[in-house]
KEBALO-738327 format. One record per residue (C-alpha): x, y, z. Coordinates in nm, 3 decimals. Example, Ala and Ser with C-alpha at 12.3 -4.5 7.8 and 13.67 -1.06 7.14 Angstrom:
2
FIKOL        X        Y        Z
FIKOL    1.230   -0.450    0.780
FIKOL    1.367   -0.106    0.714
END
This chain:
130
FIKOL        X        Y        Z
FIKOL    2.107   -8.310   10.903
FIKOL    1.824   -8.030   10.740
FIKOL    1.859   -8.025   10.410
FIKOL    1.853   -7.674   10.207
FIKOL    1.538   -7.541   10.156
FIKOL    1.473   -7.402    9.833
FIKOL    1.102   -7.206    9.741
FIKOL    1.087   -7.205    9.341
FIKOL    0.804   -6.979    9.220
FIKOL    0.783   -7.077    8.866
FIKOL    0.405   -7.050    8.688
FIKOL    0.572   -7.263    8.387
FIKOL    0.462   -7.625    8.485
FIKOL    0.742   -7.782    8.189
FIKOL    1.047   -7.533    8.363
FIKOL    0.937   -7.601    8.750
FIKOL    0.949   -7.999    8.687
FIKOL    1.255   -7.941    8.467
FIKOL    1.404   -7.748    8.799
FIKOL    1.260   -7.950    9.057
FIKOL    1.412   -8.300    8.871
FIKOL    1.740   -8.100    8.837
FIKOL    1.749   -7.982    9.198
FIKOL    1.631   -8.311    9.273
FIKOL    1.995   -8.457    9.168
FIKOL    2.122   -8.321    9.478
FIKOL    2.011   -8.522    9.767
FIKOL    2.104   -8.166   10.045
FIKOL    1.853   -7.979    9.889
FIKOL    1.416   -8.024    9.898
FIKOL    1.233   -7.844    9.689
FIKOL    0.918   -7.709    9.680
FIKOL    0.705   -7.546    9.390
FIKOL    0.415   -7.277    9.405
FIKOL    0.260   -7.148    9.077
FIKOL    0.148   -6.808    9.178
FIKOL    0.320   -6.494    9.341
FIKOL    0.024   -6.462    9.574
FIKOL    0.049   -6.845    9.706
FIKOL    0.409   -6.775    9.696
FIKOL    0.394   -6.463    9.962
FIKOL    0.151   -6.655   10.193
FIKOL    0.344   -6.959   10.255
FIKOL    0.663   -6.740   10.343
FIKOL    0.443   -6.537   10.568
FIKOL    0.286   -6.808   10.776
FIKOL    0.626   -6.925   10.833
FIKOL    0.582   -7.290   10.862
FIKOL    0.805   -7.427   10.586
FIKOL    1.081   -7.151   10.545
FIKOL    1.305   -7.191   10.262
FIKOL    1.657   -7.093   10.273
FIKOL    1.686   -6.933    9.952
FIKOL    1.373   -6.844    9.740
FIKOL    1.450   -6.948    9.282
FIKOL    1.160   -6.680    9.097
FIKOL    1.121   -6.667    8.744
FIKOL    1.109   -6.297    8.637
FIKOL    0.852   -6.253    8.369
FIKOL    0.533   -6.423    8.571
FIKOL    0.142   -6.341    8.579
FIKOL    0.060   -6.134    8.824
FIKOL    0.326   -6.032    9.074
FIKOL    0.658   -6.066    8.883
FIKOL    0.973   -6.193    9.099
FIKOL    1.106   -5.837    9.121
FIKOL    0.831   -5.727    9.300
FIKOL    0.757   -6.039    9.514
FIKOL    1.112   -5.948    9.577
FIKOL    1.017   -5.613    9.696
FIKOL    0.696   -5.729    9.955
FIKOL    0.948   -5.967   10.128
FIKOL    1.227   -5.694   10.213
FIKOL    0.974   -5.457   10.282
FIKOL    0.772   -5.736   10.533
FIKOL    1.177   -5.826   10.705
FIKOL    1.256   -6.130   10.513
FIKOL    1.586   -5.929   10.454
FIKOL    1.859   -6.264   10.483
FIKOL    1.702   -6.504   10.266
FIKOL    1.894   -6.517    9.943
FIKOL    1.643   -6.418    9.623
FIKOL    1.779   -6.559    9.275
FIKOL    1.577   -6.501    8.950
FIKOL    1.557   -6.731    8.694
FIKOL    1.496   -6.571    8.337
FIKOL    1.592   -6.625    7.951
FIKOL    1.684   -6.275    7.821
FIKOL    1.919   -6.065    8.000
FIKOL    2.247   -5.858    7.959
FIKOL    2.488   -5.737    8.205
FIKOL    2.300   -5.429    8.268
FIKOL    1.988   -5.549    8.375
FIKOL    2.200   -5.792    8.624
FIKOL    2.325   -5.488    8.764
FIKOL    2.065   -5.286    8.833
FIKOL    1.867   -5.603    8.980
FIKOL    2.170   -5.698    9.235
FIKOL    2.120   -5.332    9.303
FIKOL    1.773   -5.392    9.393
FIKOL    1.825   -5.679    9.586
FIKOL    1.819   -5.939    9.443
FIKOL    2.152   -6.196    9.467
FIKOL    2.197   -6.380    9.141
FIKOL    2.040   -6.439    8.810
FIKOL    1.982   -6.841    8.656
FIKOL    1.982   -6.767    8.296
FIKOL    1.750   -7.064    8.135
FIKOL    1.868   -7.313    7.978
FIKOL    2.067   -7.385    8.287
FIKOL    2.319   -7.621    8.335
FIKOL    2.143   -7.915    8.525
FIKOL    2.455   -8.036    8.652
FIKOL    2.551   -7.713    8.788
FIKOL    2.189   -7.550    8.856
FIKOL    2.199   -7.714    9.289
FIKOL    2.582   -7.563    9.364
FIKOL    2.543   -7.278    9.171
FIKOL    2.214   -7.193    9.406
FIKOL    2.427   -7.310    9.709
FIKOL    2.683   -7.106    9.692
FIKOL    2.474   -6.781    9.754
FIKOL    2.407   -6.944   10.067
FIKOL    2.770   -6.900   10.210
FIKOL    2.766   -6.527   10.222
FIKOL    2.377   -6.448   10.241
FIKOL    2.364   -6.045   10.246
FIKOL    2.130   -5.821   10.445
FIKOL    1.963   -5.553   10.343
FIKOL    1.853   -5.232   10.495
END
């Protein structure tokens, strides 16, 4: 049986190990790490590993998640469910990024023990976008 395929673009070394350990716990779900929006956008795009749900911290250098968010839908990768991982937020920012696509928020500090089913479950319903 494949196990889930999660992408986490994290440029924090400390939170991707933290999230990669936690994710770890669960032994349905591989994870793999890329630093950089750019590195990020190519491995999707040559399509050899595909992940089935792509983990993006918000605030990043370069490309933040929102718009690596944006380059995928506009390129087709409309299915894939897109979660962002941040450490401020209120309920109107949630809002207005489900409106723009994206499918959850993680706020950090997340819940290690719930971090792997609480990605999961956006997997049961993936959306698609127009």
């Amino acid at each position: 049986m494949r196990r889930t395929r999660i992408l986490l673009i994290e440029a924090d070394w400390d939170i991707a190990q933290i999230t990669m350990l936690t994710l770890a716990l669960d032994p349905g779900i591989e994870t793999r790490h890329v630093q950089e929006s750019d590195e990020a956008l190519r491995q999707i795009k040559e399509g050899g590993w595909q992940p089935d749900l792509i983990l993006s911290d918000l605030m990043m250098p370069g490309l933040n998640g929102l718009q690596i968010l944006d380059i995928l839908r506009r390129e087709g990768l409309k299915t894939v469910p897109f979660v962002l991982m941040t450490t401020r937020i209120g309920q109107r920012e949630i809002a207005a990024y489900r409106k723009r696509g994206v499918d959850g928020v993680v706020i950090t500090p997340f819940d290690p023990l719930t971090l792997g089913d609480d990605l999961l479950a956006y997997l049961e319903s993936p959306r698609v976008y127009a």
